[in-house]
LOMAR-239049 format. One record per atom (N, C-alpha, C): residue number from 1; x, y, z; atom name. Coordinates in Angstrom, 1 decimal. Example, Ala and Ser with C-alpha at 12.3 -4.5 7.8 and 13.67 -1.06 7.14 Angstrom:
2
resi/u/v/w/name
1/13.2/-5.7/7.8/N
1/12.3/-4.5/7.8/CA
1/13.2/-3.3/7.8/C
2/12.8/-2.2/7.1/N
2/13.7/-1.1/7.1/CA
2/12.9/0.0/7.9/C
***
This chain:
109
resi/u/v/w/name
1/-7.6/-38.4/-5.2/N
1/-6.9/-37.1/-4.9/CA
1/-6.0/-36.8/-6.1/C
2/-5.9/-35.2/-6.5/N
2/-5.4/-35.4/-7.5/CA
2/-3.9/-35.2/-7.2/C
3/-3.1/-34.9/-8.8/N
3/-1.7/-34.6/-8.0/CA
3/-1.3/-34.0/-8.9/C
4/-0.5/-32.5/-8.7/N
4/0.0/-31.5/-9.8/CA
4/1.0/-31.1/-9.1/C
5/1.8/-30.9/-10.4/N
5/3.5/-30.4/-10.0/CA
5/3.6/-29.1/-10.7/C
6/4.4/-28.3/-10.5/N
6/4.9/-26.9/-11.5/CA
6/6.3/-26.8/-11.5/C
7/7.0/-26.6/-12.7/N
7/8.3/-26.9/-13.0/CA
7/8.3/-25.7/-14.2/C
8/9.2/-24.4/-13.5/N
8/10.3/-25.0/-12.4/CA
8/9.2/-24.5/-11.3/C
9/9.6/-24.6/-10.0/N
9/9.2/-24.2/-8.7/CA
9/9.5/-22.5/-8.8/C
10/9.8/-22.2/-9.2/N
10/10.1/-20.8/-8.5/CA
10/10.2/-20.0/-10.1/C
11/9.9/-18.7/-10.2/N
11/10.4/-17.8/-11.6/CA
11/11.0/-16.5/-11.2/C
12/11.8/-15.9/-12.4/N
12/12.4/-14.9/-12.4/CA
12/12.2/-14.2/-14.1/C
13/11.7/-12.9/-13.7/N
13/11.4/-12.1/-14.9/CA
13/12.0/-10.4/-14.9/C
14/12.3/-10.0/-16.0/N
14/13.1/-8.9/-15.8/CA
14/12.2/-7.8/-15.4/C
15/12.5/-7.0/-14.6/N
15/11.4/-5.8/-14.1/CA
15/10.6/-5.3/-15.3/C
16/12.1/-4.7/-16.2/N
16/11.2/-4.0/-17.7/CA
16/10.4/-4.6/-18.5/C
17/10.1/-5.9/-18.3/N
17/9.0/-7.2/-18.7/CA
17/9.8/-7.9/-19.3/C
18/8.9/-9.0/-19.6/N
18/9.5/-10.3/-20.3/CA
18/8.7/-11.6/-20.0/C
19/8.6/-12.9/-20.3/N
19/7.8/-13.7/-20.4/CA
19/8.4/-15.4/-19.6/C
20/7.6/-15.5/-19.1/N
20/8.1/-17.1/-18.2/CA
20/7.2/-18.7/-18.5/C
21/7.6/-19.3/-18.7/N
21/6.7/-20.8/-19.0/CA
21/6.8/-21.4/-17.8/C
22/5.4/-21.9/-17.5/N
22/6.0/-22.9/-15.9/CA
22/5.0/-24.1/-16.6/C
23/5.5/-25.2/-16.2/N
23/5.2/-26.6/-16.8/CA
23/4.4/-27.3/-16.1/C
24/2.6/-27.5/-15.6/N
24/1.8/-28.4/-14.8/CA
24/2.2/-29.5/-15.3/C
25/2.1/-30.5/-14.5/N
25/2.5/-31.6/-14.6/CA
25/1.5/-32.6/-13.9/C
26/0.7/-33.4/-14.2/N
26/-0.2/-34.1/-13.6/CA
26/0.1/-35.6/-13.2/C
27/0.5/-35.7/-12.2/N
27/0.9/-37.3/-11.6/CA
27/-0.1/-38.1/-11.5/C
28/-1.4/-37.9/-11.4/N
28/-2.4/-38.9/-10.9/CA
28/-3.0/-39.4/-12.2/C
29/-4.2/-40.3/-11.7/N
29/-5.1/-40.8/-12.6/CA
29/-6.2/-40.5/-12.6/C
30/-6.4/-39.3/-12.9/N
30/-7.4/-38.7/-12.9/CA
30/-7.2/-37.1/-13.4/C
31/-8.0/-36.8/-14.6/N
31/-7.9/-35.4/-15.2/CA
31/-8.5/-34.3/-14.6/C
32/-6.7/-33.3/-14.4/N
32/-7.1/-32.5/-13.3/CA
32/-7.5/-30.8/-14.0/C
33/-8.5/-29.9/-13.3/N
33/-8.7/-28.6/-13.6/CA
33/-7.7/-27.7/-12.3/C
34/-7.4/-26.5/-13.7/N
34/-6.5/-25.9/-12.5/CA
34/-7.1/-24.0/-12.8/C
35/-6.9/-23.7/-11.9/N
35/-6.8/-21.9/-12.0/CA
35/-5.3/-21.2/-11.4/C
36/-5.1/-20.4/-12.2/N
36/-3.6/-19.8/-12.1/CA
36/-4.3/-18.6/-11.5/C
37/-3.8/-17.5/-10.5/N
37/-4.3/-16.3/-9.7/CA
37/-2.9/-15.8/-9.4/C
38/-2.8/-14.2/-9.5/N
38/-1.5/-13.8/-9.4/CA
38/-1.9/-12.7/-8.5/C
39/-0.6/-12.5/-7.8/N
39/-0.8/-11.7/-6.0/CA
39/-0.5/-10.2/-7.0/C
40/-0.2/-9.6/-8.5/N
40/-0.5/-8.6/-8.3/CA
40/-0.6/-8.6/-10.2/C
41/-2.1/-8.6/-10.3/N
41/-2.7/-8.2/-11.4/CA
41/-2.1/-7.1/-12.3/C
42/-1.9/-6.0/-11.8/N
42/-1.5/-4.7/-12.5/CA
42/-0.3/-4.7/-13.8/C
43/0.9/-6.0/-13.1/N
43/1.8/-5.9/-14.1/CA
43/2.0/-7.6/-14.9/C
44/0.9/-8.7/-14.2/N
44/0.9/-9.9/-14.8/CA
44/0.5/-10.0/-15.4/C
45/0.3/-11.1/-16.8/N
45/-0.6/-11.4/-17.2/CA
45/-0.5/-13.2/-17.4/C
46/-1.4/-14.4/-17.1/N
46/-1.3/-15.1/-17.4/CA
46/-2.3/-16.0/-18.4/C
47/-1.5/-17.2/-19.2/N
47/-2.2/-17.8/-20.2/CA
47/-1.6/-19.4/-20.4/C
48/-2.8/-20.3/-19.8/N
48/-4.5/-20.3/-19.2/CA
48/-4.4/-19.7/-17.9/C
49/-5.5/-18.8/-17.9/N
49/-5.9/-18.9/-16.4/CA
49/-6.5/-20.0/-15.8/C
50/-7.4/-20.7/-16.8/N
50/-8.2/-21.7/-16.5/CA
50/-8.0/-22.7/-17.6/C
51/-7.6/-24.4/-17.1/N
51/-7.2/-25.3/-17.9/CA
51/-7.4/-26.8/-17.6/C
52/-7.0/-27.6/-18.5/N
52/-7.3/-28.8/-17.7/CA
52/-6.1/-29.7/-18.1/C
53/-5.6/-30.3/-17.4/N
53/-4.3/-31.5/-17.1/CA
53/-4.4/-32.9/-17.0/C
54/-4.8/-33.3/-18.4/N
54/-5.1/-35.3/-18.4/CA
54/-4.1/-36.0/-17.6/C
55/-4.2/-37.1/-17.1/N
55/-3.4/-38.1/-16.1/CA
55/-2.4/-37.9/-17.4/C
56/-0.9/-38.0/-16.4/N
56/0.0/-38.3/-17.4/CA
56/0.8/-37.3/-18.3/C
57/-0.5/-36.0/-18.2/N
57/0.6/-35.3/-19.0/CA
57/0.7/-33.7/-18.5/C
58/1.0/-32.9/-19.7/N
58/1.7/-31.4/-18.9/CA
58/0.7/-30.2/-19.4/C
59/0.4/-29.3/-19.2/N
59/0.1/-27.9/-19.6/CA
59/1.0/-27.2/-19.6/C
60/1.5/-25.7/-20.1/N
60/2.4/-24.6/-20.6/CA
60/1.1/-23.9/-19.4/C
61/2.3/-22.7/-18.5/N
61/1.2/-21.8/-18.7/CA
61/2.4/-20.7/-18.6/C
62/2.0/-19.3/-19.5/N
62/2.9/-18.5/-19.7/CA
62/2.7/-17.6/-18.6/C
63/3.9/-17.1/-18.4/N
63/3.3/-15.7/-17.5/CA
63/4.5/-14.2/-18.1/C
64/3.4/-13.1/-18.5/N
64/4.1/-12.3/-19.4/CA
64/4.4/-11.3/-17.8/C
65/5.3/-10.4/-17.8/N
65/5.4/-9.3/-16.9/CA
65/5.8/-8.0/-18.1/C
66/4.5/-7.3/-17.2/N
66/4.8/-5.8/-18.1/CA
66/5.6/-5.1/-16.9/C
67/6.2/-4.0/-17.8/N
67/6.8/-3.2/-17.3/CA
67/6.7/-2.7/-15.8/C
68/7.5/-2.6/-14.9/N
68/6.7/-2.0/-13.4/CA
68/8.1/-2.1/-12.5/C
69/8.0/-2.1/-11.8/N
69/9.0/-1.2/-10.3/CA
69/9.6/-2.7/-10.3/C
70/10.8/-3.5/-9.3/N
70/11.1/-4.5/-9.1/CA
70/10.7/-4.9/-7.8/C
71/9.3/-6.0/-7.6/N
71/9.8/-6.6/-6.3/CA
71/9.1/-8.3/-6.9/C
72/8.8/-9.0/-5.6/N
72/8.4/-10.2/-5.4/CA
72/7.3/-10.5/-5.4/C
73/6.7/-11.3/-6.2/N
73/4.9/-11.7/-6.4/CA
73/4.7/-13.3/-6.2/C
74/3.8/-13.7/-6.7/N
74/3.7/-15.0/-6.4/CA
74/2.4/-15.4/-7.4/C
75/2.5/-16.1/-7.9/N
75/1.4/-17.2/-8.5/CA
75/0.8/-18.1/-7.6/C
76/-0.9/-18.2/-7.7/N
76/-1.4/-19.0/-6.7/CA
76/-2.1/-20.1/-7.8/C
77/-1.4/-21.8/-8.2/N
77/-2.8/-22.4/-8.6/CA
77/-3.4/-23.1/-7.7/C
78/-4.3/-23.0/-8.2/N
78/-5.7/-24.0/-7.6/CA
78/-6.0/-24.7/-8.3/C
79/-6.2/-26.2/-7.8/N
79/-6.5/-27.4/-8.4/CA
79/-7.2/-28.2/-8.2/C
80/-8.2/-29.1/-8.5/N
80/-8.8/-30.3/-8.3/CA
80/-8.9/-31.3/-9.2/C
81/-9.7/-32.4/-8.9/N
81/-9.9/-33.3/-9.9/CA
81/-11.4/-32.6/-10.8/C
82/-10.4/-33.0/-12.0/N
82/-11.8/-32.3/-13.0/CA
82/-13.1/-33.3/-12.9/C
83/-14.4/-32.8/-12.6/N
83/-16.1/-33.4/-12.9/CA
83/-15.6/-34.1/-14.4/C
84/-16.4/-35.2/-14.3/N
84/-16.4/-35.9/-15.5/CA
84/-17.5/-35.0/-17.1/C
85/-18.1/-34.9/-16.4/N
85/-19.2/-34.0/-16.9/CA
85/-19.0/-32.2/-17.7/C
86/-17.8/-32.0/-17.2/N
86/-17.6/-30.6/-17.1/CA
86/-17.1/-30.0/-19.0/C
87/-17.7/-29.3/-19.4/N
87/-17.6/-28.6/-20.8/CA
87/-16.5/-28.0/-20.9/C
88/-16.4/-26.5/-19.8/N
88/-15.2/-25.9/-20.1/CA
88/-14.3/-25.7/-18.5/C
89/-13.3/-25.7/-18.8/N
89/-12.7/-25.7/-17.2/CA
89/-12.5/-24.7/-16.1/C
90/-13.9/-23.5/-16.8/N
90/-14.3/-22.5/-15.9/CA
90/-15.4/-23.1/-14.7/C
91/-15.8/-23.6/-16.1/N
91/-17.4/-25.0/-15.5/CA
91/-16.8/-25.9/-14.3/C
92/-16.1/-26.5/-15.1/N
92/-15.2/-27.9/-13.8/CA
92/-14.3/-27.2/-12.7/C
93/-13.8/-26.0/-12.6/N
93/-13.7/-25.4/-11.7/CA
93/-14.8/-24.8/-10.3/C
94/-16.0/-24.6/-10.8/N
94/-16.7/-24.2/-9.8/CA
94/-17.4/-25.4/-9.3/C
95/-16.9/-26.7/-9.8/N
95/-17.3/-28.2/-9.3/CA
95/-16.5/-28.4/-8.1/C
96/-14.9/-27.8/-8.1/N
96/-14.1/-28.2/-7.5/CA
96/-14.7/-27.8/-5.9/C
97/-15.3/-28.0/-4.7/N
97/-15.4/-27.8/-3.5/CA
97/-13.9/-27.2/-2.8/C
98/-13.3/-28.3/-2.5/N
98/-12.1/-27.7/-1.4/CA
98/-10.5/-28.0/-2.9/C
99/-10.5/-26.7/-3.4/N
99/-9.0/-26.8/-4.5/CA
99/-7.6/-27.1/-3.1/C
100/-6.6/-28.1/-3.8/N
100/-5.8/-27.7/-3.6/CA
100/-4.6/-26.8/-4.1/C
101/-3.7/-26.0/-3.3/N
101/-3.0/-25.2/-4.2/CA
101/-1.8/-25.4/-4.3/C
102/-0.9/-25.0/-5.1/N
102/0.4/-24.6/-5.7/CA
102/0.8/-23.1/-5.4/C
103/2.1/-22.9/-4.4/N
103/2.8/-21.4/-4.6/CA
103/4.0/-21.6/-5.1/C
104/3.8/-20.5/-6.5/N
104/5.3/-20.2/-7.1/CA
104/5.1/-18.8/-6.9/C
105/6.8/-18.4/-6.6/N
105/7.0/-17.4/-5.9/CA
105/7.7/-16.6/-7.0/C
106/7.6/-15.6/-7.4/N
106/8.0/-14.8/-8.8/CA
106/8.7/-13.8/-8.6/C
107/9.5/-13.7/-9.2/N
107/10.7/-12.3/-9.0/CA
107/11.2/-11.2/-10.1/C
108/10.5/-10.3/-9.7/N
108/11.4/-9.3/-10.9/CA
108/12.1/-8.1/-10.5/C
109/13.2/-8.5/-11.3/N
109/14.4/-7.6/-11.3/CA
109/15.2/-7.0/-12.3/C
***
């Protein structure tokens, strides 16, 4: 079973845009794939969407906010243990059967 953290838990970005780092963190022994999914496309943008997290260590994933109105969003990742086999981590994602997920809850104001 795998095990992923995101640090910090929660973000805050300025309405008129601006850019956030949130830090995967992989606890287990076993190299995890993840997908980042955002509750409102229009003004997110994130980088990786798709990525992979060796035992032991971290991924960056950025999240830019363009310009737009102020309210509350949320990032959804999805994770599993990465296929040994897997090439790119769009590939070892559609391996994943049942992802577990991560909610960080995003704020702009």
């Amino acid at each position: 079973m795998s095990t992923l953290t995101v640090d910090p838990p929660a973000g805050a970005v300025p309405a008129a845009g601006g850019k956030v780092t949130h830090t995967l963190a992989n606890g287990g022994a076993a190299k995890v794939v993840f997908k980042v999914k955002s509750s409102n496309n229009t003004e997110y943008r994130l980088t990786p969407v798709f990525g992979f997290v060796e035992p032991g260590a971290q991924a960056p994933v950025e999240v830019t906010r363009l310009a737009g109105p102020p309210k509350e969003d949320k990032l959804v990742i999805e994770y599993g243990d990465a296929p040994a086999d897997a090439a790119t981590p769009q590939d070892a994602f559609k391996g994943v059967a049942a992802p577990q997920k991560l909610t960080v809850p995003i704020k702009a104001e």
